[in-house]
C-alpha positions in Angstrom: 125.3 82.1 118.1 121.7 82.6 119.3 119.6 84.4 116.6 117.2 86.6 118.5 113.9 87.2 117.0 112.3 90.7 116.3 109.4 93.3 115.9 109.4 96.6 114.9 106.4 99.0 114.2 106.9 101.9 112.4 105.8 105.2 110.0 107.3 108.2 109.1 107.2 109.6 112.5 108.4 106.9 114.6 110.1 103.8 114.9 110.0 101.0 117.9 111.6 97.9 118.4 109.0 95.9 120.7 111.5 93.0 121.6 114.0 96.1 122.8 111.4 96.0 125.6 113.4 93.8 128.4 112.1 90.2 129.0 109.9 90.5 126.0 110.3 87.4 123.4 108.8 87.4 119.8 107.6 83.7 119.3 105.8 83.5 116.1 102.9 85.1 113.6 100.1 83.7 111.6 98.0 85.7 108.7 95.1 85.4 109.0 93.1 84.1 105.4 92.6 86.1 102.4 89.2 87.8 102.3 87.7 87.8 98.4 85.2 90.1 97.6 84.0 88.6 94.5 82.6 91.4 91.9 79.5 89.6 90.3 76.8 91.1 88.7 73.2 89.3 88.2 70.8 89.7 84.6 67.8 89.1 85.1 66.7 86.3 82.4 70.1 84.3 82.4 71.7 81.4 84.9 74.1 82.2 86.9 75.8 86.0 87.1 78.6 88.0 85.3 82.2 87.5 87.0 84.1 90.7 87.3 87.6 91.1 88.7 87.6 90.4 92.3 89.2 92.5 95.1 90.8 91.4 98.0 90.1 92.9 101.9 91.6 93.1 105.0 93.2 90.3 107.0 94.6 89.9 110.8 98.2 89.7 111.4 98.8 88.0 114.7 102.2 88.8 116.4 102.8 85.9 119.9 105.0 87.6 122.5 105.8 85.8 126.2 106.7 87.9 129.0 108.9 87.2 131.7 108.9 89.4 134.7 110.2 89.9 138.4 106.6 90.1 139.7 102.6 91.1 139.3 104.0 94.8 139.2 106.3 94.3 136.1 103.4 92.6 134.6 100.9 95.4 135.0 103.6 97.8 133.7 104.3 95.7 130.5 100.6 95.5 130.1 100.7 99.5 130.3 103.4 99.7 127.6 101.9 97.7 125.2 99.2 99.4 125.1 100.6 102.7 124.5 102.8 101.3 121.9 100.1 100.2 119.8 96.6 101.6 120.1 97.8 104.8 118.2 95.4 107.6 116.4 97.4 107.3 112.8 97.9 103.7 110.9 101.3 102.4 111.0 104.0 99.6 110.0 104.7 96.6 111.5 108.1 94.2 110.8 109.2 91.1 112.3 112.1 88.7 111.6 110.4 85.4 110.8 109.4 87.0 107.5 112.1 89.8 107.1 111.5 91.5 103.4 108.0 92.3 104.4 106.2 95.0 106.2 102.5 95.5 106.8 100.4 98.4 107.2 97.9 97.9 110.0 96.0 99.7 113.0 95.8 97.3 116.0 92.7 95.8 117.0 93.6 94.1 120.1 95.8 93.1 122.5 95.3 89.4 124.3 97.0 88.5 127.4 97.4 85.5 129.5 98.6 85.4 132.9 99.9 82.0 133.3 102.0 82.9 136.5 101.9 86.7 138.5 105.3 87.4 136.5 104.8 85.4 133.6 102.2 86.2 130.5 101.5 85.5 127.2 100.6 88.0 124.8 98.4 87.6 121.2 98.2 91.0 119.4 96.3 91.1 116.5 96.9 94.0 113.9 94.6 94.6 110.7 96.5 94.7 107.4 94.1 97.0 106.4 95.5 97.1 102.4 94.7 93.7 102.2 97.9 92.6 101.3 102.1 92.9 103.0 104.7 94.7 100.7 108.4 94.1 100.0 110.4 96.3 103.0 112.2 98.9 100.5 111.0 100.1 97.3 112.8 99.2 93.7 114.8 102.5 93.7 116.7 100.6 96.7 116.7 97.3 94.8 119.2 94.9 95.5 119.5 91.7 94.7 122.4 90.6 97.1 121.3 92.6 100.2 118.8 89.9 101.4 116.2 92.7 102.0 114.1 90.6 98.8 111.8 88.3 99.6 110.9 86.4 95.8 108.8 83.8 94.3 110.3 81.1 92.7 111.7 81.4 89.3 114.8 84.1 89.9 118.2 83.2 89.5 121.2 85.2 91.2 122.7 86.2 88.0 119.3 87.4 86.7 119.5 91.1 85.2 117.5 92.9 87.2 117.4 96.7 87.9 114.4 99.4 87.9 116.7 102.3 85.4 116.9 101.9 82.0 118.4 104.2 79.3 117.4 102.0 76.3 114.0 101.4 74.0 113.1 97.9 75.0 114.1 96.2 78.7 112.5 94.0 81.1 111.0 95.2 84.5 110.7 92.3 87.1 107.8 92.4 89.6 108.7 90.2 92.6 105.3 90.5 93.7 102.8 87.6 94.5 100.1 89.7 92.0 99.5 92.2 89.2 100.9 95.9 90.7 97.8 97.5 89.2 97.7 101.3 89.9 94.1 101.8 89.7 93.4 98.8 92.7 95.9 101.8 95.0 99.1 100.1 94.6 102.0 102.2 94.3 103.6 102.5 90.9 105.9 105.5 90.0 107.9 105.8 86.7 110.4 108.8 86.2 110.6 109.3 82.5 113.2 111.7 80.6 113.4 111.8 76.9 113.8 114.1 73.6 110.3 113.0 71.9 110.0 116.2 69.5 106.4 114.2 68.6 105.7 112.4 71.4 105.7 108.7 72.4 104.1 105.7 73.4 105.2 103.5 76.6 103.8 100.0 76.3 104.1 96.9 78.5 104.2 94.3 76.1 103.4 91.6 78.5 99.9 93.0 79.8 99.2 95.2 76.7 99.4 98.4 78.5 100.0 101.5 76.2 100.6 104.9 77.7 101.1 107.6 75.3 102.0 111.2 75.8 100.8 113.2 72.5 102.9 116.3 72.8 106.5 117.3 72.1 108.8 116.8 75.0 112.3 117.5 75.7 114.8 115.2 78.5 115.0 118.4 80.8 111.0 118.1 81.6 110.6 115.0 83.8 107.2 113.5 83.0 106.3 111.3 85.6 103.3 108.5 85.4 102.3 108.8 89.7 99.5 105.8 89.6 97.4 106.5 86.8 97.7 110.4 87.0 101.0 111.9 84.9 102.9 115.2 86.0 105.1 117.6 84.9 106.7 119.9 87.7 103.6 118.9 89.9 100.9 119.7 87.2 98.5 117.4 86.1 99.2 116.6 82.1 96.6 114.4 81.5 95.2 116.0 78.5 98.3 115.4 76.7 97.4 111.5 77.5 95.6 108.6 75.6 94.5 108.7 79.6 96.0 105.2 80.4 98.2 104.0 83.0 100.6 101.0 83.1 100.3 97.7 84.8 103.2 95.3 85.8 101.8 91.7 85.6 103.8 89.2 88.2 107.2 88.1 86.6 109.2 89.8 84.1 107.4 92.8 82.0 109.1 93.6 78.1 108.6 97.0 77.7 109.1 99.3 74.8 109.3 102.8 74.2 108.3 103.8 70.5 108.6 107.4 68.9 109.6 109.0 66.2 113.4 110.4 66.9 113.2 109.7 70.3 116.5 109.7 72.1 118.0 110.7 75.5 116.3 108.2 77.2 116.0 107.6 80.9 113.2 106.1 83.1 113.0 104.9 86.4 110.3 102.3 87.7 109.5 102.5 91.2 107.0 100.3 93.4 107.1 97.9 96.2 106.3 94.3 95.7 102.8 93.0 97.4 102.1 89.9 98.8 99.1 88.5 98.6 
């Protein structure tokens, strides 16, 4: 059996296989390197400068196509389709099967073809991964480890107990990712919490030292959920019942702990894609 290789961009409005597109053959991919922007700040009177976390920028995705046509006319109409395909007004996702539990978000930035016969043509295109980084395909609340939708670093073992809802105090959240899922860099991090705190509680990630604590009384029926760093009830901001933290999920496994006095009821549900550096 002949695997065929694929590509697919996509968003919320659309999706489009590109190797749907007859005689059109995905060979192969390359990322482009990691861009550091190093945060560094200079005093004058000491050597040397003060080292602050560093962010990442954009990098090129390069998608390879060949083309094989009937003649110069199927080429200038494949030419045509590509390019309405991919220059688009709104960002978008791309997918291909050489790396198949990832997706990138990315505008195009070009389109390189060369004819190498009047039916036959190569094509480079070359999207911007404008996040600076790819993310798992699905999100945890679709987490599966048997599905083969995961990609993982090394270190997991099939019979490893890994889910993203938990009705206990203490559990472990695993974060497949390459990096730290840090909320305030704009990576996506959602938990769901439900519990009977009649004095409030605390939400720590023992592993980074997070604490997030909600000071007020608050019952299972009121879902309070921690969207990035900002928390909600029924879409209203409840910060000022806050210590005004957020969580972050180092790499690896995460203990976390829910403390309180009488706390009971307990359901919370962690959801975030993993990011690849």
């Amino acid at each position: 059996m002949i695997f065929k290789k694929e590509a697919r961009i996509f968003n919320d409005d659309f999706s489009y296989t590109l190797t749907d597109i007859p005689n059109l053959r995905f060979l192969d991919f390359e990322e482009e390197g990691v861009e550091v922007n190093e945060n560094t700040t200079e005093i004058n009177g000491t050597d040397g400068v003060l080292l602050g976390p560093a962010t990442f920028g954009p990098f090129n995705l390069v998608l390879n196509f060949s083309f094989k046509g009937i003649d110069t006319k199927d080429l200038h109409l494949i030419k045509q389709k590509l390019r309405g395909l991919l220059f688009r007004r709104e960002p978008f996702f791309v997918w291909h099967s050489d790396a198949p539990g990832k997706k990138y978000a990315v505008y195009c930035d070009s389109n390189e073809n060369e004819d190498l016969t009047n039916s036959f043509a190569t094509f480079a295109v070359t999207f911007v991964v404008y996040k600076g980084y790819s993310e798992s395909l699905k999100m945890t609340d679709e987490f599966s480890l048997s599905s083969g939708d995961w990609q993982f670093e090394a270190g997991v073992l099939a019979n490893d107990d890994i889910k993203y809802t938990h009705t206990t105090t203490g559990f472990q959240i695993y974060n497949g990712s390459s990096d730290t899922i840090d909320p305030l860099l704009r990576h996506q991090l959602q938990i769901k919490m439900n519990l009977d705190a009649p004095k409030g509680f605390k939400l720590k990630n023992k592993t980074t030292g997070d604490t997030f604590e909600y000071k007020v009384p608050i019952k299972s029926n009121q879902q309070l959920i921690l969207n990035s760093v900002h928390p909600f009830i029924k879409n209203k901001r409840v910060g000022i019942n806050t210590n005004w933290q957020w969580i972050t999920l180092k790499n690896g496994f995460n203990n976390i702990e829910i403390t309180g006095e009488n706390i009971k009821n307990i359901k919370t549900q962690w959801i975030f894609p993993f990011i690849y550096r």
